[in-house]
C-alpha positions in Angstrom: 37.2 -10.5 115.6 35.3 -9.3 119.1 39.2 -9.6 120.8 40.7 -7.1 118.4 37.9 -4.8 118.5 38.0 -4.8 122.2 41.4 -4.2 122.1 41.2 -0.8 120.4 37.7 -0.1 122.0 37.7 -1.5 125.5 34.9 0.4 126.8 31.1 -0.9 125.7 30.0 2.9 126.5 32.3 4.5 123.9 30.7 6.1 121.7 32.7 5.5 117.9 32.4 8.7 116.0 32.3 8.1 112.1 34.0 10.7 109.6 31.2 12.1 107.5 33.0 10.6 104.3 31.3 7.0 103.6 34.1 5.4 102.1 36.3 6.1 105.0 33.9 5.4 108.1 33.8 2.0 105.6 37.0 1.0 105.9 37.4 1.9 109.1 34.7 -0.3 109.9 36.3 -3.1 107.9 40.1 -2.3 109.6 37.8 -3.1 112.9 35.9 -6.4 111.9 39.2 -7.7 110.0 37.3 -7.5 106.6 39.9 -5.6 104.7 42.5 -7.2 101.7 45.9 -6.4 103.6 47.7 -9.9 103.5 47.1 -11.1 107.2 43.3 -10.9 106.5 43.4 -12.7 102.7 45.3 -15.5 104.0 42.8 -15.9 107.2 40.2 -16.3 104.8 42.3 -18.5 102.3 42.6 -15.7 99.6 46.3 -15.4 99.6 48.8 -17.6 99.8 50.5 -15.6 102.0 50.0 -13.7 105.5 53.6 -11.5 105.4 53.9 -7.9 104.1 55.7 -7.1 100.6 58.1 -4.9 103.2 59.3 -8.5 104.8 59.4 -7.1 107.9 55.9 -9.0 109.4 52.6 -10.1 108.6 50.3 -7.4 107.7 47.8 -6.8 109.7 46.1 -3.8 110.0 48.6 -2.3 112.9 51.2 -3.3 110.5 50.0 -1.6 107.5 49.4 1.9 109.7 51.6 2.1 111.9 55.0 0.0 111.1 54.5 -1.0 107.4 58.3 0.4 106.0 57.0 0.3 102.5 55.3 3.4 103.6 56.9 5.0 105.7 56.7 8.5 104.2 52.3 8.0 104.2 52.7 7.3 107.7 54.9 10.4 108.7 52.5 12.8 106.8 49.1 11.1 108.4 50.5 11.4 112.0 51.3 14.6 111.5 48.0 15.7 109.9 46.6 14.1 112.5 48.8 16.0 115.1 47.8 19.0 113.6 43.8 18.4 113.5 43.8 17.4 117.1 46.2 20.4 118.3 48.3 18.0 120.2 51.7 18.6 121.2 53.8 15.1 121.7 57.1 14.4 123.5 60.1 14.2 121.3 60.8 10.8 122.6 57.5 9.6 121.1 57.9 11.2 117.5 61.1 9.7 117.5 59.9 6.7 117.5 58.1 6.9 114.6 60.4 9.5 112.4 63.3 8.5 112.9 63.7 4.7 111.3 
């Protein structure tokens, strides 16, 4: 669990800034510790049978599930681009490419 969350957080200084929402600072809490009920996790801790995605294209973990998960690939779009548009940030085409265009 402490190798992933350095992985995303590398820095012991940076400081995490929660969403005011409960439920969603939560699970992003959980998507950090590897506590959540995506497939990867459940098997880890011997509740499924099972660590691959119903999409068959990998396990998933939570990357998986956000990022690559083709079952969803239409959440995905619009959450990128909501989050695009809340941070104001303007991307290379290159890089939207290669998450719109699968």
């Amino acid at each position: 669990m402490g190798r992933y969350t350095y992985n995303v957080i590398p820095s012991v200084q940076t400081k995490v800034v929660f969403p005011f929402e409960r439920d969603i600072g939560i699970s992003y809490v959980k998507l950090l510790l590897h506590y959540t009920m995506l497939e990867d996790d459940s098997y880890r801790t011997g509740t499924s049978t099972t660590p691959a995605c119903e999409c068959r294209s990998g396990r998933e973990t939570a990357e998986h599930f956000l990022i690559h998960c083709t079952g969803y690939t239409q959440i995905i779009k619009d959450t990128i681009e909501v989050a695009l548009y809340i941070v104001n940030c303007v991307l290379p085409t290159s890089f939207l490419k290669m998450y719109f265009e699968r």
